[in-house]
KEKE-3310 file (N, C-alpha, C; in steps of 0.2 Angstrom, whole numbers, plus 5000, padded with zeros to 4 digits):
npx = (4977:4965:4957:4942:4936:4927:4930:4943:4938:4931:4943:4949:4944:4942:4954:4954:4945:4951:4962:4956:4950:4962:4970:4959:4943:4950:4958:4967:4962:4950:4943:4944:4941:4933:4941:4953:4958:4962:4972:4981:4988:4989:5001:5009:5013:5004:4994:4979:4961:4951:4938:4936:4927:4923:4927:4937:4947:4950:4955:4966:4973:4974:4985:4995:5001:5007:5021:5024:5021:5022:5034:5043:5056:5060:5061:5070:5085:5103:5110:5098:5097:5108:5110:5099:5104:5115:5109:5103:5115:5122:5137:5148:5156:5174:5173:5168:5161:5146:5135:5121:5109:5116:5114:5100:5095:5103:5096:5081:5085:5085:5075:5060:5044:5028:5014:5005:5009:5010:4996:4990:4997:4992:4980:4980:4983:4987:4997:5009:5013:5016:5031:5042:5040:5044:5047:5043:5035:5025:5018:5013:5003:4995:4991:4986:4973:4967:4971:4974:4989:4999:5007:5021:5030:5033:5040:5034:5021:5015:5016:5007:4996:4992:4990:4980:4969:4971:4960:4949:4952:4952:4940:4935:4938:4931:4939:4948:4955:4962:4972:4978:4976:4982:4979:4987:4997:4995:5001:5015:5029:5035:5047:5051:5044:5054:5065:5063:5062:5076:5084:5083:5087:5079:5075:5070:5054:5056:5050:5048:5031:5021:5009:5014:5027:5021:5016:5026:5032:5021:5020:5032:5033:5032:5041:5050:5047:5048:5061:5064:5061:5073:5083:5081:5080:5092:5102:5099:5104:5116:5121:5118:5128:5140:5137:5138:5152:5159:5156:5164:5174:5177:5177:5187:5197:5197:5203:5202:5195:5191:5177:5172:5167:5160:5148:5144:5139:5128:5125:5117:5128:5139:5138:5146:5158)
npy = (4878:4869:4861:4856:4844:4846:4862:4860:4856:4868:4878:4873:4872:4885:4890:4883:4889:4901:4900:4895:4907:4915:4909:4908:4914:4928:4933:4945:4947:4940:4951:4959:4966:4958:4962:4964:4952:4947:4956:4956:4943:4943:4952:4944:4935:4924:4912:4913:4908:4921:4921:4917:4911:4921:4914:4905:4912:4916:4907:4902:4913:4912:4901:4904:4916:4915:4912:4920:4934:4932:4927:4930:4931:4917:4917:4923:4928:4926:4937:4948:4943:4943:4957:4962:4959:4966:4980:4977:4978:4964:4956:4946:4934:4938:4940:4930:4921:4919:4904:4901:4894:4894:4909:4909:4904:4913:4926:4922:4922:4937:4941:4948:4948:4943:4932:4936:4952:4956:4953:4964:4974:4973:4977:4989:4998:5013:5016:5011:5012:5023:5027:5025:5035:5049:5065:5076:5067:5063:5076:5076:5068:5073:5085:5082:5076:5083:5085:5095:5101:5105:5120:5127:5115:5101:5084:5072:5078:5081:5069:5061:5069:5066:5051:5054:5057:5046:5038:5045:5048:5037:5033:5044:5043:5031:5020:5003:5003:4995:4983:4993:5000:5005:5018:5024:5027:5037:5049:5045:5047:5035:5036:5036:5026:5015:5021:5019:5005:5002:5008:5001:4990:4980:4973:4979:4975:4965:4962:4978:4988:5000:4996:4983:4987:4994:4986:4978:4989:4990:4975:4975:4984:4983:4978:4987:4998:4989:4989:5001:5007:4999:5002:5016:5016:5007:5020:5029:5022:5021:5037:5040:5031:5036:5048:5046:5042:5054:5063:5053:5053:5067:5072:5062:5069:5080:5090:5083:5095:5102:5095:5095:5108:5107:5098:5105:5119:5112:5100:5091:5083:5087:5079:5070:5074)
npz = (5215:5209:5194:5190:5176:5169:5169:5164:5150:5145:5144:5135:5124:5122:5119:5108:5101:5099:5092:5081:5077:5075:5065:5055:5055:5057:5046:5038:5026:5024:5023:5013:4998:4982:4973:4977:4980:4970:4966:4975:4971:4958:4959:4966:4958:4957:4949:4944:4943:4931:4933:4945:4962:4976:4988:4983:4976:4992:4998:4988:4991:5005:5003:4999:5010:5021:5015:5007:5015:5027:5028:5019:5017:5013:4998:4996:4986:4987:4989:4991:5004:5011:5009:5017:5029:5031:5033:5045:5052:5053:5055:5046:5055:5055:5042:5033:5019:5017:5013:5004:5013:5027:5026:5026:5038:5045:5044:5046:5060:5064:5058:5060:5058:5060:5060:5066:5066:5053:5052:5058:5051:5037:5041:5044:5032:5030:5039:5037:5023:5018:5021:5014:5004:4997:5001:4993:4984:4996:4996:4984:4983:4991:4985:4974:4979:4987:5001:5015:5018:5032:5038:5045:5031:5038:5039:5046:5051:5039:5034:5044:5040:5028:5030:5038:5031:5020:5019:5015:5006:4996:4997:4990:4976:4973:4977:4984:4997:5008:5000:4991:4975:4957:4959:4971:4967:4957:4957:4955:4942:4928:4930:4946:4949:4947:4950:4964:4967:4963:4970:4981:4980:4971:4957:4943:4933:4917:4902:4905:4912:4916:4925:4929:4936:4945:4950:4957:4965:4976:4981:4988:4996:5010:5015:5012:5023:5034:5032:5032:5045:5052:5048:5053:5066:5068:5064:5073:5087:5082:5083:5097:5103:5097:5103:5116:5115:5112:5123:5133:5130:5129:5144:5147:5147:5152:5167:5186:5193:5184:5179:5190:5191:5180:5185:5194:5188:5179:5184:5196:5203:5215:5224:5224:5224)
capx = (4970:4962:4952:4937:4936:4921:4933:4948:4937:4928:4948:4953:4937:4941:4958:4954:4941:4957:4967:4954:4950:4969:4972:4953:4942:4950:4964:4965:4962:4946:4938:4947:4937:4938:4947:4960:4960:4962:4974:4987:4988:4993:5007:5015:5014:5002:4990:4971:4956:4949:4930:4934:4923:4928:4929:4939:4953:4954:4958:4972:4976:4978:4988:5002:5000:5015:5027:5025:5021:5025:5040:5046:5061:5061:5061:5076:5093:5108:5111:5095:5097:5115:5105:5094:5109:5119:5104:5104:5119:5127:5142:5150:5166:5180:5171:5168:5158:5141:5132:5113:5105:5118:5112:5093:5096:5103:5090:5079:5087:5084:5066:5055:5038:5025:5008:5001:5009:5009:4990:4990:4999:4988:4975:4979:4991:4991:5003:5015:5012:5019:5035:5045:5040:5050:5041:5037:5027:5020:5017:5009:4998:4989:4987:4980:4969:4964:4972:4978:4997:5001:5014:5028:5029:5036:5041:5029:5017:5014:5014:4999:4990:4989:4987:4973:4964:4970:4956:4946:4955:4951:4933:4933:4939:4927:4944:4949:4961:4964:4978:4975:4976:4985:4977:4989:5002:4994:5004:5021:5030:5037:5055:5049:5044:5063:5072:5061:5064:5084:5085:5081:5088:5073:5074:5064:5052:5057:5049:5046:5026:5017:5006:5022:5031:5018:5015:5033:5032:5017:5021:5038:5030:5029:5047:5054:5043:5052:5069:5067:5064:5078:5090:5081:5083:5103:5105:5099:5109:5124:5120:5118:5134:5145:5137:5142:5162:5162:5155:5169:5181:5180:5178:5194:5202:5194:5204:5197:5193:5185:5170:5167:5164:5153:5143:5142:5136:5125:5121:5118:5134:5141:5138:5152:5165)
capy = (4878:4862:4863:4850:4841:4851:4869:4861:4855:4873:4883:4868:4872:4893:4890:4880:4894:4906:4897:4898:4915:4918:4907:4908:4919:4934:4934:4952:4947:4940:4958:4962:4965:4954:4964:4966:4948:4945:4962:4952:4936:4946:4957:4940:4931:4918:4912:4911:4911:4927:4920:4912:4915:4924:4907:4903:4917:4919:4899:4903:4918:4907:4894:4908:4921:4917:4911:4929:4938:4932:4926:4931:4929:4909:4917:4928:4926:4927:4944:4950:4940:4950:4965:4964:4956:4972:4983:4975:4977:4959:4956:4937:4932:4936:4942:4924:4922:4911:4901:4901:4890:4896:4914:4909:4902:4922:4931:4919:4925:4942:4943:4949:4948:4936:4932:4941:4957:4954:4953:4970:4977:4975:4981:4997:5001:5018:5017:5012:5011:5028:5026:5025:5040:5056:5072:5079:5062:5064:5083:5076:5066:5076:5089:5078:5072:5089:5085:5100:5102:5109:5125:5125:5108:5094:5077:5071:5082:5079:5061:5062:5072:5061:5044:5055:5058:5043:5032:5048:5049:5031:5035:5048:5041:5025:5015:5001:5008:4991:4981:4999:4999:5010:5026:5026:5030:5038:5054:5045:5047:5027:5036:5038:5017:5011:5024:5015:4999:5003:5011:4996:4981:4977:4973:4981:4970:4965:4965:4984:4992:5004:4989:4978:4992:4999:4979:4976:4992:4988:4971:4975:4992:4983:4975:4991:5000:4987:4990:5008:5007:4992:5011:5022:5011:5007:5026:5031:5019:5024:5042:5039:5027:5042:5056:5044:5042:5059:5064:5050:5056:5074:5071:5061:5073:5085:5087:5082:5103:5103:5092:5096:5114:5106:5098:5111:5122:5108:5092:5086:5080:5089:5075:5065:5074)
capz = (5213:5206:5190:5186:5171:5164:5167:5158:5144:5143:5144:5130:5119:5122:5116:5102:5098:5098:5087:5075:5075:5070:5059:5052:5056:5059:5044:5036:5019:5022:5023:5007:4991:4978:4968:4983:4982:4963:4966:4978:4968:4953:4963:4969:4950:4955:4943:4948:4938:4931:4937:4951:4967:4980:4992:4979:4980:4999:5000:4986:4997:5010:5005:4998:5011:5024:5011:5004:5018:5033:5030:5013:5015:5010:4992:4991:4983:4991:4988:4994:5011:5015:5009:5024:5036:5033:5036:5052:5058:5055:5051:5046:5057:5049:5035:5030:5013:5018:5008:5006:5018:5030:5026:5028:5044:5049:5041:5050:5070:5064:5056:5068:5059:5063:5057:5069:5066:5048:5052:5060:5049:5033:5043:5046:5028:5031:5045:5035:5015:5013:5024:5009:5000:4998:5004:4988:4985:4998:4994:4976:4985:4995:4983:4968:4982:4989:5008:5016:5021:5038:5037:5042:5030:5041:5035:5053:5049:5031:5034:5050:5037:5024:5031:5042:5025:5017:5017:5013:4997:4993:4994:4985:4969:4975:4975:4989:5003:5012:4999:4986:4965:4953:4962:4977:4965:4950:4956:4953:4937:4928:4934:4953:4951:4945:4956:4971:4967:4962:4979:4987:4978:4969:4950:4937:4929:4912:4898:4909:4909:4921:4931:4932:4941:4954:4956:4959:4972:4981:4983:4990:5003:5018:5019:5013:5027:5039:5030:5033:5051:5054:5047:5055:5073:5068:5064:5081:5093:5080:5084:5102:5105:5094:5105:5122:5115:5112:5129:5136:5128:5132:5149:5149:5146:5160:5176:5192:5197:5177:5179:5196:5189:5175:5187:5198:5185:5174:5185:5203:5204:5218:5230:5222:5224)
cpx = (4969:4956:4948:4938:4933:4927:4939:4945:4934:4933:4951:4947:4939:4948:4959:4949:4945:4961:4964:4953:4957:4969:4967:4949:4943:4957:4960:4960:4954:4942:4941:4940:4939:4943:4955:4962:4964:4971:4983:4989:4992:5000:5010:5016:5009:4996:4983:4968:4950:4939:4931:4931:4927:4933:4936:4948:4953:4957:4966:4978:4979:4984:4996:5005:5008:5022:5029:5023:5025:5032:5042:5053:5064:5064:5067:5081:5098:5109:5108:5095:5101:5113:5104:5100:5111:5114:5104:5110:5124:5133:5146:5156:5170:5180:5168:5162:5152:5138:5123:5111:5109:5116:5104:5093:5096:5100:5085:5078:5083:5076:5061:5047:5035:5019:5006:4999:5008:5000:4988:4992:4995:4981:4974:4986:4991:4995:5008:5017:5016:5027:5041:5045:5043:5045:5040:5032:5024:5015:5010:5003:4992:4988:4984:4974:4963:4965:4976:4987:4999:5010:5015:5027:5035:5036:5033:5024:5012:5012:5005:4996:4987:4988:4981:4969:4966:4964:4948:4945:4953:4943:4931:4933:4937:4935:4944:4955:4964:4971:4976:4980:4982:4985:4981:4994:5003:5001:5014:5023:5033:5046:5055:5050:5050:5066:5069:5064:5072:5086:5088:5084:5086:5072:5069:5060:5054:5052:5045:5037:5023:5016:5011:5026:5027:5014:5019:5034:5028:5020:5029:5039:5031:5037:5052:5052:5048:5060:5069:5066:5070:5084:5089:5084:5093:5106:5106:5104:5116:5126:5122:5125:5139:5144:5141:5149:5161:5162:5165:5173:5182:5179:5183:5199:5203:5199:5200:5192:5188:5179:5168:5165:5159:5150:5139:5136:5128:5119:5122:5122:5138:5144:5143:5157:5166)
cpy = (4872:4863:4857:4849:4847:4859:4866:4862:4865:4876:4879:4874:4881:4894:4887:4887:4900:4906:4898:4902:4917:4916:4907:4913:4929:4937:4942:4950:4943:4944:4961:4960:4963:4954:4965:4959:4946:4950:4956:4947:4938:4949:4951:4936:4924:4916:4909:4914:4917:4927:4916:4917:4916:4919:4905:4907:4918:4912:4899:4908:4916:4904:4897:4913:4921:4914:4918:4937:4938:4932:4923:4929:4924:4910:4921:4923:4928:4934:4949:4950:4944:4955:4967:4961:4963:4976:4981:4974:4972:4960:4949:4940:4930:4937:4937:4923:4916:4909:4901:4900:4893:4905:4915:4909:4911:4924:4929:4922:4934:4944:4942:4950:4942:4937:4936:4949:4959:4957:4961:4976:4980:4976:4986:4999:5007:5021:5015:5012:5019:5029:5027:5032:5045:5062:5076:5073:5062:5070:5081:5071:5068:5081:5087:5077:5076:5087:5089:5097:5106:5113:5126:5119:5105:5090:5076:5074:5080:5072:5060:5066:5067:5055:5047:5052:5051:5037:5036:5048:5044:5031:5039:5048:5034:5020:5012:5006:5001:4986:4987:4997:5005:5015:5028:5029:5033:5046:5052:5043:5038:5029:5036:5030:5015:5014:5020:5009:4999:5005:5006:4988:4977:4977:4973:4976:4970:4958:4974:4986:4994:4999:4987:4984:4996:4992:4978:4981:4992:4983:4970:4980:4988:4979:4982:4997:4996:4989:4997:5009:5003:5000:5015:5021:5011:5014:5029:5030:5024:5031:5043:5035:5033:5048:5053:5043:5048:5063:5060:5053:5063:5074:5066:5066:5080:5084:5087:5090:5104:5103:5093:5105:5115:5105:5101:5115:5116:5104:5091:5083:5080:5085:5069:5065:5078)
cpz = (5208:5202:5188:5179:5167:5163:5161:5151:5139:5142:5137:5123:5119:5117:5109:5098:5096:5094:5081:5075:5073:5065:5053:5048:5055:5053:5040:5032:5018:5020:5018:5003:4987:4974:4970:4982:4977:4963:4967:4975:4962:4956:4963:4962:4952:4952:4945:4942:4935:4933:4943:4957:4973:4986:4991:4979:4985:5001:4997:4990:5002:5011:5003:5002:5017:5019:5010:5008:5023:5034:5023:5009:5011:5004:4990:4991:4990:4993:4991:5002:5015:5016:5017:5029:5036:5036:5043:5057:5059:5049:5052:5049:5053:5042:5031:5024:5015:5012:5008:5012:5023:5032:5029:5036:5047:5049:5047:5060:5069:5062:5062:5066:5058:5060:5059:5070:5056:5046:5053:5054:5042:5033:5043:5038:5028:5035:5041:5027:5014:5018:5020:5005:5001:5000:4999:4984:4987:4996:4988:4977:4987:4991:4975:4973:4988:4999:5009:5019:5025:5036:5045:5040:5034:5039:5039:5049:5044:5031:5040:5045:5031:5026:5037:5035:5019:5015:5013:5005:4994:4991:4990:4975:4968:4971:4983:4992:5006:5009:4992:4981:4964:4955:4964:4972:4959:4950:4954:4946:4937:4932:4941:4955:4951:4949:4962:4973:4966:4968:4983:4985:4973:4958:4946:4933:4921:4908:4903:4907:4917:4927:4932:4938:4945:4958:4962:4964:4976:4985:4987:4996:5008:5020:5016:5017:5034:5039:5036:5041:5056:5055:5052:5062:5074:5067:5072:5088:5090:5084:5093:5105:5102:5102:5115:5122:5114:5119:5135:5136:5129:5140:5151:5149:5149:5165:5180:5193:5190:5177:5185:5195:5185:5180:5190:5198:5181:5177:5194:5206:5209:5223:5228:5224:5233)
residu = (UNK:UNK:UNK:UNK:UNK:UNK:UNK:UNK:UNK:UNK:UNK:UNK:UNK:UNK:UNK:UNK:UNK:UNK:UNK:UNK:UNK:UNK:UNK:UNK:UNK:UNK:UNK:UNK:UNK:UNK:UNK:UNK:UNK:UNK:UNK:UNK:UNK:UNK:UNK:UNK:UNK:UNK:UNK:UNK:UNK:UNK:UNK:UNK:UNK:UNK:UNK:UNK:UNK:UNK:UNK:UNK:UNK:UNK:UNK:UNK:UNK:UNK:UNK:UNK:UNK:UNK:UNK:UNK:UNK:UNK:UNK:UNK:UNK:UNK:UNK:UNK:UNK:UNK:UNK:UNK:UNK:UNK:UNK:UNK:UNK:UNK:UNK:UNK:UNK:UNK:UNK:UNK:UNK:UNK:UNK:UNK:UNK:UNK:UNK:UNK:UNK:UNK:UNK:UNK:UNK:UNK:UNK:UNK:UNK:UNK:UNK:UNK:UNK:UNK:UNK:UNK:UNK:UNK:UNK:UNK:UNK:UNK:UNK:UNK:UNK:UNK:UNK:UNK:UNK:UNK:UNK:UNK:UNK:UNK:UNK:UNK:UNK:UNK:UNK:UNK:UNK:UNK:UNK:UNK:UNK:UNK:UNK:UNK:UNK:UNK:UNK:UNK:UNK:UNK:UNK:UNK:UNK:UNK:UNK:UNK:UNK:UNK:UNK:UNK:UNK:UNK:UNK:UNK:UNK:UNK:UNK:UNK:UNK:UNK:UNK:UNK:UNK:UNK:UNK:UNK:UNK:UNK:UNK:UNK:UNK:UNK:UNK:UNK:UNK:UNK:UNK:UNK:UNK:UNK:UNK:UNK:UNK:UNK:UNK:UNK:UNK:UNK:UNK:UNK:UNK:UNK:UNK:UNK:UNK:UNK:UNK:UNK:UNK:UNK:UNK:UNK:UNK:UNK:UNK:UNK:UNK:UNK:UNK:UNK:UNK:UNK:UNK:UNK:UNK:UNK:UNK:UNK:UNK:UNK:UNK:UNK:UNK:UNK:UNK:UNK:UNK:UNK:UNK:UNK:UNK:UNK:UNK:UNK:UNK:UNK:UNK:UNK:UNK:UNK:UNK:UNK:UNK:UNK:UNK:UNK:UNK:UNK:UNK:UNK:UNK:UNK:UNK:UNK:UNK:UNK:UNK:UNK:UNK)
# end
């Protein structure tokens, strides 16, 4: 099939319109409020004008936003980078000790988020902003906030209730819900913020106060969000490869007349033997 001038130039002109809606038009952070904007700048330490316009912070927004979102990792230490290797799963040949840059590089094959999910993701943050929390967090959330809790409590459960009614709750306290303030975690004690961050790697801000540490947890929610599903994912397979050796392995150790009476009883198997 043979396309005329004028189609390419219209499929060129559609694509280029595409490009810019990504990269432009359609980034989350434009549909933030200012104070989301002013919010995020602080959280990552970078220094912007306390009148500046809003133009003004989403350009700065801009110019920081995949360093420190997308792909974060540029800025960790050594220590952090293995951090997330192990969580994954890697393990150096031979144990061999890497060096930074050769570290990046790994991290690098394994990080699987992308602008675009990145984008998605700070669209919708009550899919996964509470992922991390412990179930009587969640518990003290929803009942400062007046959201019911489904009995019997279920982790599942508990969580579907509150990110139902989360955006409710942000209205209700006329607070933003899209990159959210101090509110989201008025219900946690200062020992709640240091054990989260100690959990996970993450060094307490020093000289230590309040704001500093629900900065340094905010700013930290969405790769310990992906942490936590990297575990949850490696736990499963683990789960899953244990319950297949054990399987194996009790059926090695079946005689032929064994299994053909499991089957018999169990599975469809009959046709085998």
């Amino acid at each position: 099939m043979k396309f005329s001038l004028a189609s390419m130039a219209v499929v060129a002109l559609a694509a280029q319109g595409a490009v810019a809606n990504t990269w432009f038009g359609n980034a989350v952070y434009n549909k933030w409020h200012e104070t989301e904007l002013e919010r995020w700048l602080s959280d990552h330490n970078i220094p912007h004008p306390k009148a500046a316009e809003r133009k003004d912070l989403e350009t700065l927004v801009k110019s920081h936003w995949n360093d420190k979102v997308v792909h974060p990792y540029k800025n960790w230490d050594a220590q952090t980078m293995q951090s997330y290797l192990t969580l994954k799963g890697y393990q150096a040949k031979d144990n061999a000790k890497q060096d930074t840059n050769s570290l990046l590089e790994t991290v690098k094959q394994y990080w699987t988020e992308t602008e675009d999910s990145a984008n998605q993701a700070y669209g919708s943050v009550r899919d996964w902003i509470f992922d991390t929390w412990t179930d009587s967090q969640l518990k003290a959330f929803a009942d400062k906030h007046g959201i019911p809790v489904p009995q019997p409590r279920k982790r599942d459960t508990l969580l579907q209730s509150v990110r139902e009614n989360y955006q409710s709750a942000a209205n209700k306290v006329s607070e933003t819900a899209s990159y959210p303030g101090d509110w989201l975690y008025e219900s946690w004690s200062d020992s709640d913020l240091k054990a989260w961050l100690d959990e996970r790697g993450y060094p307490a801000p020093q000289p230590s106060s309040r704001d500093k540490l629900v900065a340094s947890v905010r700013r930290n929610a969405r790769i310990g969000s992906l942490n936590m599903q990297s575990a949850y994912a490696s736990a499963s397979k683990s789960a899953a490869n244990a319950q297949q050796s054990l399987t194996d392995t009790l059926l090695n150790s079946w005689s032929d007349s064994q299994i053909k009476e499991w089957c018999d009883k169990n599975a469809p198997c009959s046709s085998h033997w």
